[in-house]
C-alpha positions as CSV (number, residue, x, y, z in Angstrom):
1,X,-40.6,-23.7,-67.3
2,X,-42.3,-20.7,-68.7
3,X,-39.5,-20.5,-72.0
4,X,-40.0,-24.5,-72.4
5,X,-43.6,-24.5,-72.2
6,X,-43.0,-21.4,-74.9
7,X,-40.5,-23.2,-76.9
8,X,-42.2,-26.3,-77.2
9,X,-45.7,-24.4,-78.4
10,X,-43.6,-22.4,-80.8
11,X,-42.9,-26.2,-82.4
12,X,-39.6,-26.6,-81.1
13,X,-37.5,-28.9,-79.4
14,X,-35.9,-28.6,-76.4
15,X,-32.8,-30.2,-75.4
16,X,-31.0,-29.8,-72.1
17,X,-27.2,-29.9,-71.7
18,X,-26.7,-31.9,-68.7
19,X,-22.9,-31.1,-68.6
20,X,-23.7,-27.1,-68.5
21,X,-26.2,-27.3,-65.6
22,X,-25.3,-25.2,-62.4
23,X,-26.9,-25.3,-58.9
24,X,-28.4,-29.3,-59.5
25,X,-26.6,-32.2,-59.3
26,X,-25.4,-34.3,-62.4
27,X,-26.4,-37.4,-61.2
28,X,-29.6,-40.1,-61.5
29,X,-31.6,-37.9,-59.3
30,X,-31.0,-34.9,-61.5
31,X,-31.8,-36.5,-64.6
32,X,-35.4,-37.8,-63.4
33,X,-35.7,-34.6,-61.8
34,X,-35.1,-33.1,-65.6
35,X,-37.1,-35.4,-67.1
36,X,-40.3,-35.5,-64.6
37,X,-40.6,-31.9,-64.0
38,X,-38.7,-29.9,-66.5
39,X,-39.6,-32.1,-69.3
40,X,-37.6,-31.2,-72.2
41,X,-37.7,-33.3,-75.3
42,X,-34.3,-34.5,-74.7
43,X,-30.6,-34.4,-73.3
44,X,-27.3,-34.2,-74.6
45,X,-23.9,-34.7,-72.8
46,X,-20.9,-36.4,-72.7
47,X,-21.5,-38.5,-70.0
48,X,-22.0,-41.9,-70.9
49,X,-23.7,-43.0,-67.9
50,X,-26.1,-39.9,-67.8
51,X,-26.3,-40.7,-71.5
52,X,-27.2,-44.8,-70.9
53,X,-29.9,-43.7,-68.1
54,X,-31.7,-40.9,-69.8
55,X,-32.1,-43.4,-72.3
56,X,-33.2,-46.1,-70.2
57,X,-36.1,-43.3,-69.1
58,X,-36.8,-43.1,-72.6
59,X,-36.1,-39.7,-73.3
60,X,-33.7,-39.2,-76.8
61,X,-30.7,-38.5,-76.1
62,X,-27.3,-36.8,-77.5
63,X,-24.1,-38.3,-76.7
64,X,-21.5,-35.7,-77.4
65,X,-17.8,-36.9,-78.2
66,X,-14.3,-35.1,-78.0
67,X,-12.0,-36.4,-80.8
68,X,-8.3,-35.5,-80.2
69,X,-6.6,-38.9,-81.4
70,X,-7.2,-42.2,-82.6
71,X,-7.5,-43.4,-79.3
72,X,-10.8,-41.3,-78.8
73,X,-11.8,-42.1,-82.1
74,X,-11.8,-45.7,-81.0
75,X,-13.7,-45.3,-77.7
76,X,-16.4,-42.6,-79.4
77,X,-17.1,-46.1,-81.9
78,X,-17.1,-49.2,-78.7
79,X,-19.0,-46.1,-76.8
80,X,-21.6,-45.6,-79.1
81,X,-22.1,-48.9,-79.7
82,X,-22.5,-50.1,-76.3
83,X,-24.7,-47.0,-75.1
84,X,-27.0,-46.5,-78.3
85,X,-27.9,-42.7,-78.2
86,X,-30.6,-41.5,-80.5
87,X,-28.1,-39.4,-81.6
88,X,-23.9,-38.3,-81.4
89,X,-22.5,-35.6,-81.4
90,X,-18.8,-34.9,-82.8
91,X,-16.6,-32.4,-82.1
92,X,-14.8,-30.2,-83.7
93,X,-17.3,-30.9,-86.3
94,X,-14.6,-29.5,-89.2
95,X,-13.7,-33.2,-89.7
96,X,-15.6,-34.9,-92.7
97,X,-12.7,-37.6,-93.5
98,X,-13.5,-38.1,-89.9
99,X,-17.4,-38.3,-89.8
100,X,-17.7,-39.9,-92.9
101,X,-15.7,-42.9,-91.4
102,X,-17.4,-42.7,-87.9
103,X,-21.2,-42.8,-90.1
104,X,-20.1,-45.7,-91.9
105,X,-19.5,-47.5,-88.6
106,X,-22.1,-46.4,-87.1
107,X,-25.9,-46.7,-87.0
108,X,-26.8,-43.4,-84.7
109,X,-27.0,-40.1,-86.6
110,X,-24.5,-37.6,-86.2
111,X,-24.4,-33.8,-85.9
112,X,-20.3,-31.9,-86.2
113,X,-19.9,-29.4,-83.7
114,X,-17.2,-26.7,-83.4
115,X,-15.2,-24.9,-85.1
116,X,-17.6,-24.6,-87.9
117,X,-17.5,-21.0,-89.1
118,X,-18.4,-21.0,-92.5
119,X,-21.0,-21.8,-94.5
120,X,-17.7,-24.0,-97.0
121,X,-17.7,-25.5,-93.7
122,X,-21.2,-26.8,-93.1
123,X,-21.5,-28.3,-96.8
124,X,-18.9,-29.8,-96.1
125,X,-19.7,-32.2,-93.3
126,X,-23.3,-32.3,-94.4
127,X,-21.7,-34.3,-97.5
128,X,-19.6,-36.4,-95.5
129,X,-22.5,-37.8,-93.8
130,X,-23.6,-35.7,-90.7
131,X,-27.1,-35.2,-89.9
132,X,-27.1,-31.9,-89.0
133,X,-24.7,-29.0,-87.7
134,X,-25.0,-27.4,-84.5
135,X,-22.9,-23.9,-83.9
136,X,-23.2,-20.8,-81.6
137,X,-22.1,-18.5,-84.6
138,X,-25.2,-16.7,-85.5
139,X,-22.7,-14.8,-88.1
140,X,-23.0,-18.5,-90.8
141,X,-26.4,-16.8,-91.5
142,X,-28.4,-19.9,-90.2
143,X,-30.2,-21.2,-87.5
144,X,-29.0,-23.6,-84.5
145,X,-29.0,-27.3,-86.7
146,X,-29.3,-27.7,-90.6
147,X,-30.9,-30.7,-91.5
148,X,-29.0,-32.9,-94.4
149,X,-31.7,-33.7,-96.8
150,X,-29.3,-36.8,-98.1
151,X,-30.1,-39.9,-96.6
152,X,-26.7,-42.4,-95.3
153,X,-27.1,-46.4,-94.4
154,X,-24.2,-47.3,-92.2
155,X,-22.6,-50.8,-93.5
């Protein structure tokens, strides 16, 4: 609790990855558990119904989405627009044909993940519509999320 409290008075946010958790459960009790005690300033998974209760607590939430084929395109769209997170994420995130398409149908905001290595790679989806960028690589030379200054209405 100690680097959350620390976190948090530093100005930041903090977000919990509910699929990375070890030694508590991933279920309802978890989450309340997360959001009573722990109380972080959100949570992000892949989990639609972890994603569809957290929100339901009203905590913002980060839906994160695996796109492989146009079938998962497809779902990440009906999913997204049946769960409402705050927030998606999409991954790999070196896709803009892909998230421009997805923010035009879409309403929440979206942040590319993975396999962004450069910073070619970050302008890139930042101009095809993504919110923000969110990498492990501290060798791109910036911090955990770039915010897109250039605002998108979905149609």
């Amino acid at each position: 609790m100690h680097l959350i409290n620390t976190t948090k008075d530093a100005g930041k946010n903090v977000f919990i990855h509910i699929d990375f958790l070890e030694g508590i459960g991933k279920d309802h009790k978890a989450i309340d558990y997360i959001i009573e005690v722990i109380k972080p300033n959100g949570i992000i998974g892949t989990n639609s119904n972890h994603i569809k209760y957290a929100k339901e607590k009203g905590i913002f939430t980060i839906q994160r989405f695996f796109l492989i084929d146009s079938l998962s395109y497809q779902t990440t769209i009906k999913t997204a627009q049946s769960i409402h997170p705050d927030m998606i994420e999409i991954m790999p995130g070196v896709m803009p044909g892909i998230i421009e398409r997805i923010s035009t149908q879409l309403l929440s905001p979206i942040i590319a993940g993975g396999l962004i290595n450069s910073k070619e790679d970050i302008i890139e989806v930042l101009k095809s519509g993504a919110l923000g960028i969110s990498t492990g690589k501290k060798s791109c030379g910036i911090c955990r999320l770039v915010k897109n200054d250039g605002k998108k209405t979905p149609a």
